[in-house]
C-alpha positions as CSV (number, residue, x, y, z in Angstrom):
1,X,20.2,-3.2,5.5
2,X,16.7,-4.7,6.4
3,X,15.2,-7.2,3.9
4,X,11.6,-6.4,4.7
5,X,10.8,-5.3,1.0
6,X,12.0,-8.6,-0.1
7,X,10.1,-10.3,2.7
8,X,6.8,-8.8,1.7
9,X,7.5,-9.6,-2.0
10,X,7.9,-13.3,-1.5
11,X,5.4,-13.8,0.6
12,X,2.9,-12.1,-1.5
13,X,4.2,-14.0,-4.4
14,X,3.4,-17.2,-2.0
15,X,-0.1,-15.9,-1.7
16,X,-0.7,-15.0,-4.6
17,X,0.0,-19.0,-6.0
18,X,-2.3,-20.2,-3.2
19,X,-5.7,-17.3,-4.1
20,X,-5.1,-17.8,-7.8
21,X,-5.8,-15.3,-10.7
22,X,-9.5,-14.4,-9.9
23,X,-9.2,-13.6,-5.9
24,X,-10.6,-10.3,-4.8
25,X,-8.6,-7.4,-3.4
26,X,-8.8,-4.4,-1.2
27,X,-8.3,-2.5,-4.5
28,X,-11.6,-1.3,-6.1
29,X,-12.1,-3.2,-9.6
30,X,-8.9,-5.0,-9.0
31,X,-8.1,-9.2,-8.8
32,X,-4.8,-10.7,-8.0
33,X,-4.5,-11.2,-11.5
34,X,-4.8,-6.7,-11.9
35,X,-2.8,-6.2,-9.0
36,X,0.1,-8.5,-10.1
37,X,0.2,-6.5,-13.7
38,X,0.2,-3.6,-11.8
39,X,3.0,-4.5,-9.7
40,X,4.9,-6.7,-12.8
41,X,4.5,-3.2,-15.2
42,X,5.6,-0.5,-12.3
43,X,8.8,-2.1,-12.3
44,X,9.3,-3.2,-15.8
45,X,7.9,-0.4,-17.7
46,X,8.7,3.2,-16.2
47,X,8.4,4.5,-19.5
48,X,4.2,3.5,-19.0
49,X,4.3,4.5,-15.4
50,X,5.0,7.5,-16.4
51,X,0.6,7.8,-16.4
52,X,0.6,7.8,-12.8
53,X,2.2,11.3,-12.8
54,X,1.0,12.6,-16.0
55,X,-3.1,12.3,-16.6
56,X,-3.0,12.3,-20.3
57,X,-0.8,9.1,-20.2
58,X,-2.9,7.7,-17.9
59,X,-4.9,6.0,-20.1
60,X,-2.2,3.8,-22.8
61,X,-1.0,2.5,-18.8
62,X,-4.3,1.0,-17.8
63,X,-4.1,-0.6,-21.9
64,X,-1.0,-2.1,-21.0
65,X,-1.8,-3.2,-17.1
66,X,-4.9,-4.8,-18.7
67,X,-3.2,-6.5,-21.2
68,X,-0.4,-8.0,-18.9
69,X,-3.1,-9.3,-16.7
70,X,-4.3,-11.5,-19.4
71,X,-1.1,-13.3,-19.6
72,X,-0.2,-16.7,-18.0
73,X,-0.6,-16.7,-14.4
74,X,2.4,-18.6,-13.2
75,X,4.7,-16.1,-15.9
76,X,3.3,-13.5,-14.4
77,X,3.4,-14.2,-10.5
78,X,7.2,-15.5,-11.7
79,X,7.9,-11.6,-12.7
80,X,6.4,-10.4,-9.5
81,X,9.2,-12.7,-7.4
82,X,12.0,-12.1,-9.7
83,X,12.4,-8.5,-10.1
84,X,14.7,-6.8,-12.8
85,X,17.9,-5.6,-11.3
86,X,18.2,-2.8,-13.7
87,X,14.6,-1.4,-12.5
88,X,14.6,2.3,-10.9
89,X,12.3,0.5,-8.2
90,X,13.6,-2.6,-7.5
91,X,17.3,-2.4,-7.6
92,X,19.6,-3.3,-5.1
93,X,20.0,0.4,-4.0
94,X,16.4,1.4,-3.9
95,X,14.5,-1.9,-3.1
96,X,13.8,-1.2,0.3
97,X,13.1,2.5,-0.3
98,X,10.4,2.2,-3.1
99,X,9.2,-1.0,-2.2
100,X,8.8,-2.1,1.6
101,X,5.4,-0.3,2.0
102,X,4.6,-1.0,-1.6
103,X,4.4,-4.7,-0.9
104,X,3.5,-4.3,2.8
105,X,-0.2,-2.7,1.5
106,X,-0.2,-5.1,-1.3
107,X,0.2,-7.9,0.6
108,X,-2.3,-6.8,3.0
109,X,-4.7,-5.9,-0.4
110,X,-4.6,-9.6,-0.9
111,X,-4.7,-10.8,3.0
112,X,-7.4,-8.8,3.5
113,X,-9.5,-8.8,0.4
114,X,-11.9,-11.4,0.9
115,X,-13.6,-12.3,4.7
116,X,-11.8,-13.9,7.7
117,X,-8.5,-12.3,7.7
118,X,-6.9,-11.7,11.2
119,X,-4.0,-9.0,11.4
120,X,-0.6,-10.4,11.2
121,X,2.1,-10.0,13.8
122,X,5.2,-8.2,12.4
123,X,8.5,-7.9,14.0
124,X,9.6,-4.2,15.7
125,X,12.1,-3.7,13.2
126,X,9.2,-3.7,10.0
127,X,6.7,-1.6,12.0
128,X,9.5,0.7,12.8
129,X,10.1,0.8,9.1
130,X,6.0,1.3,8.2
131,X,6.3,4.3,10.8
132,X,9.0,6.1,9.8
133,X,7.0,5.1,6.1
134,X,3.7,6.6,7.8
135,X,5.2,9.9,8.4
136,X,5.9,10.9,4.9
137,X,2.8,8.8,3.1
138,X,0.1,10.9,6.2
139,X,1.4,14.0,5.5
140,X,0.9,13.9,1.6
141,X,-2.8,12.2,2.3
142,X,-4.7,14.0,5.3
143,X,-3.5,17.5,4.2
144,X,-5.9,17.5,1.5
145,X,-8.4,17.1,3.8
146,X,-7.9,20.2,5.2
147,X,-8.2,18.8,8.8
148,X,-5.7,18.9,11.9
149,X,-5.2,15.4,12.7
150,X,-2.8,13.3,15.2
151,X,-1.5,10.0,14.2
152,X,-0.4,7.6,17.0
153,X,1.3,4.2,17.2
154,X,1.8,3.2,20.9
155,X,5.6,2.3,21.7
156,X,6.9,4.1,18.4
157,X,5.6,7.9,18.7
158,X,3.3,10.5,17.6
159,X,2.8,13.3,15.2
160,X,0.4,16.1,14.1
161,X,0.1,17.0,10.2
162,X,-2.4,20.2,9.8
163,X,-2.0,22.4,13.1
164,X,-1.9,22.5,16.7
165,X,-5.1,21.5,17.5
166,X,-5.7,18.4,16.2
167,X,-9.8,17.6,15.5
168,X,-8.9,13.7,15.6
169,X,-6.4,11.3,16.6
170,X,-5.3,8.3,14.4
171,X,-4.3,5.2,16.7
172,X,-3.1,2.0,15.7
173,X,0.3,-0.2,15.1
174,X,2.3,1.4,12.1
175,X,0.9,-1.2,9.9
176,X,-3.1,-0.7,10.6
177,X,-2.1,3.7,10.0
178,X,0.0,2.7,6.5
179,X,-3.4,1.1,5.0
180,X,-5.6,4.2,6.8
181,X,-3.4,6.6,5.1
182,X,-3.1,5.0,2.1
183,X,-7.0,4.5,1.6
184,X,-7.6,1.1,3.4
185,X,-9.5,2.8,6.0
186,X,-12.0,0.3,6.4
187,X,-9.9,-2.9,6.4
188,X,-7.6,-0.8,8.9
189,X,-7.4,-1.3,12.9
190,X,-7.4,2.2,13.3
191,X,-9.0,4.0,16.2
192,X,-10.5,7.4,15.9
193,X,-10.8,9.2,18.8
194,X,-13.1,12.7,17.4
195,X,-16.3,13.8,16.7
196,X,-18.8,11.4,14.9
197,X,-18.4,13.7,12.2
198,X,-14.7,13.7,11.8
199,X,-14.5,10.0,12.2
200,X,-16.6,9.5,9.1
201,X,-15.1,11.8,6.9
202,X,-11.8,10.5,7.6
203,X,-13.1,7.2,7.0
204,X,-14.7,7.7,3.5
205,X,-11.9,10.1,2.5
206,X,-9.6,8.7,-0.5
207,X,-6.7,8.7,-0.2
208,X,-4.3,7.4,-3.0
209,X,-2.3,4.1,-3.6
């Protein structure tokens, strides 16, 4: 079994030590400090994660994200390494499952956050992961927009979500089309090949995560 969601975790917790508690992100509002809670309070609280499906508790999860955040910064980048083994997420059996692209886009939130970032070089075996991960995470995305699309990543494949005549085509390395589809579009490598038009909406669409 690949190790990649492990890979990503520790190397983000790395990061993390380096940035500090007040670096920017990729995620609107957030700084490492947010997006460790986030990540520290997906895994150890289900009962509050629970908001991210159901609106009305949406709003005791962002009390309690906002109140881990304000904990000690080594504790908390500690319980970002060190996952609990008895999480839903991060056991042994579904680790890789729920969280190689987690980390993989929060890494890159991080990476890519604040100005000079280059793209990374990933081994075959991860961007065959993110592909097979863009497949599923595309087709829940650009379908709300309504708008035939075709994603490709050179040497891995190709796919249409919306119709047979796509209006655009998404090209990049798995990586760059994980962050496009999951609303990084504009720290994404992603080529566009459409209309003006198309381009742009697809750009300022949100998508989630």
């Amino acid at each position: 079994m690949s190790d990649y969601a492990r890979r990503e975790r520790a190397q983000l917790a790395d990061l993390f030590i380096d940035v500090g508690p007040d670096a920017p992100t990729l995620c609107a509002g957030w700084n490492t400090s947010d997006l460790a809670a986030h990540l520290v309070v997906r895994e150890r609280r289900p009962d509050v994660m629970a908001g991210a499906l159901i609106p009305p508790l949406a709003g005791h999860a962002e009390h309690v994200r906002k109140q881990k955040a304000t904990e000690s910064w080594t504790a908390l980048v500690r319980e970002v390494r060190d996952p609990p083994w008895w999480s839903p997420l991060s056991n042994p059996l579904t680790d890789e499952l729920a969280n190689g692209m987690e980390f993989f886009i929060h890494h890159e939130d991080v990476r890519r956050g604040a100005p000079g970032w280059t793209p990374r070089v990933l081994d075959s075996g991860e961007q065959k992961a993110l592909w097979n991960a863009v497949k599923l995470t595309a087709r829940l995305s650009l379908r709300k927009l309504h708008l035939p699309v075709l994603l490709r990543a050179p040497g891995f494949g190709e796919f249409k979500i919306g119709g047979d005549d796509p209006r655009a085509t998404l090209i990049g390395e798995p990586g760059e089309l994980v962050l496009f589809v999951s609303g990084r579009q504009r720290a994404a490598k992603v080529q566009i090949d459409g209309p003006p038009e198309i381009a742009e909406r697809l750009r300022a669409a949100r998508f989630g995560m």
